[in-house]
C-alpha atoms as one frame of an Amber mdcrd trajectory, in Angstrom:
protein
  90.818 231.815-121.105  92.686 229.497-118.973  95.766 230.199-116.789  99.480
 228.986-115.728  99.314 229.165-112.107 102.718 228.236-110.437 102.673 227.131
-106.593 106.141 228.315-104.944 108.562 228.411-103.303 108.097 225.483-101.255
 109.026 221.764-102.718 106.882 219.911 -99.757 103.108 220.999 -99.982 101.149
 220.652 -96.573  97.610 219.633 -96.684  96.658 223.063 -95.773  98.214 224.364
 -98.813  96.722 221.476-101.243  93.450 222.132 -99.860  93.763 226.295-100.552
  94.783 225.949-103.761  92.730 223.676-105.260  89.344 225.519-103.681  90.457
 228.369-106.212  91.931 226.765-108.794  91.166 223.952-111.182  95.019 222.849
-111.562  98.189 224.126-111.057 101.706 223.472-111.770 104.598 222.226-109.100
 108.275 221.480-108.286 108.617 219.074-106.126 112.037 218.360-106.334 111.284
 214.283-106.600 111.366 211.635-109.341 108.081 210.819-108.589 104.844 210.820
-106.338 105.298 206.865-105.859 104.772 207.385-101.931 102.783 209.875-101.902
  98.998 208.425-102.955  97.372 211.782-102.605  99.714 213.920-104.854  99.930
 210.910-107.623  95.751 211.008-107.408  95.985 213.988-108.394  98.573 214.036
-110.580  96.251 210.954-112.634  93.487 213.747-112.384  95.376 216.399-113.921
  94.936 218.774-110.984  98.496 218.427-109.988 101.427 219.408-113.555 104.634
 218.349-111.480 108.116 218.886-112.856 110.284 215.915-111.646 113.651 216.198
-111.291 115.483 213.384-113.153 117.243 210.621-111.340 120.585 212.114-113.021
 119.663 215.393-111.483 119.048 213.583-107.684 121.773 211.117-106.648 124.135
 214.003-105.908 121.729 215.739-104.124 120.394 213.065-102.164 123.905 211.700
-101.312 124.644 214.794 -99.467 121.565 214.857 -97.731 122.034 211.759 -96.453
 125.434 212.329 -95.545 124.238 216.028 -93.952 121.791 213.828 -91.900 124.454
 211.103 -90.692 126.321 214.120 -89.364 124.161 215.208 -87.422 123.606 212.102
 -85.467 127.587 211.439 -84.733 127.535 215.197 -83.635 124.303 215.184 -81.618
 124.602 215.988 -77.821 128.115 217.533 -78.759 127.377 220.858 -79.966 130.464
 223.113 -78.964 132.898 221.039 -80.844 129.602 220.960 -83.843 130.060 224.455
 -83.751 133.879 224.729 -84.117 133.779 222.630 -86.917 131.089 224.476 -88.600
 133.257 227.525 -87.960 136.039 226.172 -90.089 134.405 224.441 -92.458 131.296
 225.340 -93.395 128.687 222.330 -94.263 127.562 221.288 -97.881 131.273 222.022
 -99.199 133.649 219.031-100.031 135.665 219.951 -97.014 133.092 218.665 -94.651
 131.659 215.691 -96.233 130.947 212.589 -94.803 133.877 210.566 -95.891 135.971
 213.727 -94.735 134.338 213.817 -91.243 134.196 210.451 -90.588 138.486 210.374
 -91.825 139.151 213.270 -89.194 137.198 211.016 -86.704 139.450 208.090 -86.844
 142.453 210.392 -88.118 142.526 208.859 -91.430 143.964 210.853 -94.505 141.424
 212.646 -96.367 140.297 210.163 -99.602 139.959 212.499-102.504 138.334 209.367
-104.504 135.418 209.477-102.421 135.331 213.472-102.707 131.047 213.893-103.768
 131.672 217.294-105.288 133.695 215.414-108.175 129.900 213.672-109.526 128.795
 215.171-112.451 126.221 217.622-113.285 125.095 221.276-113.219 126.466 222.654
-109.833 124.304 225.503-109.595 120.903 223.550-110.541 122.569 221.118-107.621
 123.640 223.818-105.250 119.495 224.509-105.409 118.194 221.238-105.055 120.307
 220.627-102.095 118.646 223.424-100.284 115.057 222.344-101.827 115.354 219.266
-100.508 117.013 220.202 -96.605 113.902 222.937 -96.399 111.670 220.247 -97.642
 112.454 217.731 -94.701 112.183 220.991 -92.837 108.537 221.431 -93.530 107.525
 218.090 -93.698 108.549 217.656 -90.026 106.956 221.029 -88.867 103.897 219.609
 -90.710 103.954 216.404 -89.033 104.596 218.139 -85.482 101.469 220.431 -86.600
  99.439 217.493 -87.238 100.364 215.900 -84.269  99.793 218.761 -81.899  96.283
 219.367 -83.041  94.816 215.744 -82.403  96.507 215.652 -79.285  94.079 219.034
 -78.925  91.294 217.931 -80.603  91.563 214.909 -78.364  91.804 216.898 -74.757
  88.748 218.683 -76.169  86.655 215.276 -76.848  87.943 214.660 -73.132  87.087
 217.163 -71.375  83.785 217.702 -73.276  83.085 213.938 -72.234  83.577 215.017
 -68.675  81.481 217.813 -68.713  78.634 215.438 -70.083  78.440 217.312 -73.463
  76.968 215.924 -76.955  79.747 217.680 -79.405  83.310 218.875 -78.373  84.453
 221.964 -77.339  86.103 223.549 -80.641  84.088 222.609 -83.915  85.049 220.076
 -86.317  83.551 222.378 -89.264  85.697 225.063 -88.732  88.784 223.052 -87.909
  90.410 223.116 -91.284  90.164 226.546 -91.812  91.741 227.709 -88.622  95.252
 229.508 -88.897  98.097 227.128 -90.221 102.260 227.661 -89.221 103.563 229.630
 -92.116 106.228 227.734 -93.754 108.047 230.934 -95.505 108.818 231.760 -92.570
 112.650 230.935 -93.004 114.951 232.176 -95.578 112.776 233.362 -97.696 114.683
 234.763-100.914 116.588 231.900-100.690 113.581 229.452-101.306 112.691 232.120
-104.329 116.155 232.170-105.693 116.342 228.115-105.589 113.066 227.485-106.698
 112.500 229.895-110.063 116.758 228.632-110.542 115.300 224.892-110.612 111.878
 226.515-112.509 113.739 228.290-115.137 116.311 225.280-115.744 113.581 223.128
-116.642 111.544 226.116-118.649 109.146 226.192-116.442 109.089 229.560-116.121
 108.111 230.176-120.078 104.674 231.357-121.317 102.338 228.708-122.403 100.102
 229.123-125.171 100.681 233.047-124.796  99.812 233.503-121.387 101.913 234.442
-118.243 102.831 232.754-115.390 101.018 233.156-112.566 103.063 232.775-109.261
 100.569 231.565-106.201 101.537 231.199-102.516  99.587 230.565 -99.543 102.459
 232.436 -97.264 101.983 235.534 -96.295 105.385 235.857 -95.601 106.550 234.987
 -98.739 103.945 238.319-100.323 105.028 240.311 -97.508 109.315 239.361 -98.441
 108.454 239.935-101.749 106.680 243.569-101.487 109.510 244.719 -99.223 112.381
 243.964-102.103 111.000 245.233-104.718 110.396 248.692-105.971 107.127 249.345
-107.198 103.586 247.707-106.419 100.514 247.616-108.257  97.982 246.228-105.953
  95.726 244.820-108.479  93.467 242.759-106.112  92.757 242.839-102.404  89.410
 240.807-100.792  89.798 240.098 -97.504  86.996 237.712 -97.558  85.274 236.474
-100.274  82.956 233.268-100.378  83.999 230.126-102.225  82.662 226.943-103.159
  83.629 223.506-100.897  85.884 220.943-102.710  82.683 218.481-102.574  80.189
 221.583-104.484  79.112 220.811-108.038  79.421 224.269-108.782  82.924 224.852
-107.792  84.060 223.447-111.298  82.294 226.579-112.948  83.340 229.030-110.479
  86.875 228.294-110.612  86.686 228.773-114.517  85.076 232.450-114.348  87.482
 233.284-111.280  90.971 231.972-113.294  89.278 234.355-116.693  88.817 237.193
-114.119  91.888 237.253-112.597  93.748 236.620-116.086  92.017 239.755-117.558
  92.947 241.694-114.304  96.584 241.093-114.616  96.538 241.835-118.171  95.065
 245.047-117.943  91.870 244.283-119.579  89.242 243.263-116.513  86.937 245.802
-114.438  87.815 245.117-110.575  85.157 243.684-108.411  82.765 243.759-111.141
  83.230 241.362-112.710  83.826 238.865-109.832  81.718 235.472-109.983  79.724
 235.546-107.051  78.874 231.815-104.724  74.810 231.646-104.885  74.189 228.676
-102.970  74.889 226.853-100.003  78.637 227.045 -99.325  79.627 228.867 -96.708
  83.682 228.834 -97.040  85.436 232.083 -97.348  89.095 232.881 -98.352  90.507
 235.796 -98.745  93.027 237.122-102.359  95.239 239.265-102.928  96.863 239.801
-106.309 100.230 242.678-106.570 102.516 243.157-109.518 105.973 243.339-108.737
 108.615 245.570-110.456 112.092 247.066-109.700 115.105 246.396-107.708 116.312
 242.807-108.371 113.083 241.409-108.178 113.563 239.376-112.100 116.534 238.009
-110.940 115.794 236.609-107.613 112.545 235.244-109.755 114.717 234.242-113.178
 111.894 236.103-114.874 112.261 238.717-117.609 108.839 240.673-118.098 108.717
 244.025-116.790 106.450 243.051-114.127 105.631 239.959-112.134 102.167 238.699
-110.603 101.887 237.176-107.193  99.200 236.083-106.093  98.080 235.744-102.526
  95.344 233.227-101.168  94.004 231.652 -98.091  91.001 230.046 -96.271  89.553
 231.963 -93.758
């Protein structure tokens, strides 16, 4: 028995994430709201491997989207350092409406008349698959700065560490290398929340992504504990189906994570349908690997929780995971 397992809500996936995911599962599917992985080697590595099912968005589908960005961006910069009179145009016209385009802002600039021609919200295509891209793709540059500033911030530790330890006269550096990726990560569902959801399963279910494969449901994974947390608070009835708060799994390098992941994805198939004996049937790590994560698996029903998913069935699985 194999598995659909959907990574959301997020469109930009940090190495933390990548790394999470594929230590429990073999594959998994992903909207990244881009044409391609062209400039990103990793993701179109393992993309050739199969590991990684994207759903690209079609050129047709970006150009609108990516106009406005741009143009969202450009604004920015003219109104940088000048944030009272940012604010009292925001006020009046709220961003990512015709109103406050580029063209428009740059024409009230230079008091210029307002050129309908070069009005963006006149392009074709689906507005509402648009309206959701557009705020994909502003929380993706979102994340993919906080991860870079993340990044950033822990050489500059690692690398006061390696200096002080060289100043003390120690062999090996204060904090340890071994544990280092799987210290505690920023959360990245931190910020509107339902809103990721709601854009994500809109752009999901517009390309069917969302529709069982082969018979079996989706599975929706996230390593945010936000995200579970928003989720459980919204809806109306919980069945925790899984909770480990630490259980050991293989390293990406072990020959016998192949295996485990298969009996893991069967177990926790079987659990969500009903049919699997919890904690019994677990596959248990034998050998060497130390690494631990912890799971958690709920299924969500009630309240408006299949249409801020676009998801019919009566209930819906999340599933929870992280290195610990």
């Amino acid at each position: 028995m194999t598995g659909q397992f959907l990574f959301f809500p997020f469109t930009h996936i940090t190495r933390n994430q990548l790394d999470t995911i594929l230590t429990f599962f073999p594959s998994f599917q992903y909207f990244p709201a881009r044409m391609d992985f062209n400039h990103h080697q990793k993701l179109q590595e393992l993309f050739e491997q199969g590991k990684i099912n994207p759903l690209f968005s079609s050129p047709e589908e970006l150009v609108a989207v990516e106009q406005k960005v741009r143009q969202y961006l450009e604004w920015g910069r003219i109104h940088k350092g000048n944030e009272v009179n940012l604010k009292s145009l925001l006020k009046d016209n709220p961003y990512f409406t015709s109103d406050s385009d580029m063209t428009v802002i740059k024409s009230q600039i230079k008091g210029i008349k307002e050129d309908k021609g070069n009005d963006i919200a006149s392009l074709p295509g689906d507005p509402v698959l648009e309206h959701n891209l557009l705020f994909l793709k502003m929380a993706q540059l979102c994340d993919e700065q906080n991860e870079r500033i993340d990044l950033q911030l822990k050489e500059l530790d690692k690398s006061r560490d390696n200096l002080i330890s060289a100043l003390r006269g120690l062999d090996s550096p204060l904090s340890d290398d071994k544990n280092s990726k799987t210290q505690d990560y920023k959360d990245s569902g931190l910020m509107m929340i339902r809103e990721r959801i709601y854009a994500w399963s809109g752009c999901m279910a517009q390309k069917d992504g969302l529709k069982h494969k082969e018979g079996l449901r989706p599975l929706f994974v996230t390593t945010s504990k936000a995200v579970f947390d928003c989720i459980e608070s919204h809806c109306q009835k919980v069945v925790n189906a899984l909770d480990i708060d630490k259980i050991k799994v293989h390293e990406n390098e072990c020959e016998n994570k192949n295996e485990w992941q298969h009996h893991f994805c069967d177990y926790l198939m079987r659990v969500i349908q009903g049919t699997g004996i919890r904690g019994n049937e677990m596959p248990k790590v034998n050998d060497g690997c130390s690494l631990s994560g912890q799971i958690k698996l709920s299924l969500f029903s009630g309240n408006d929780i299949n249409k801020l998913f676009n998801y019919s069935e009566k209930q819906i699985p999340v599933c929870l995971i992280k290195l610990k």
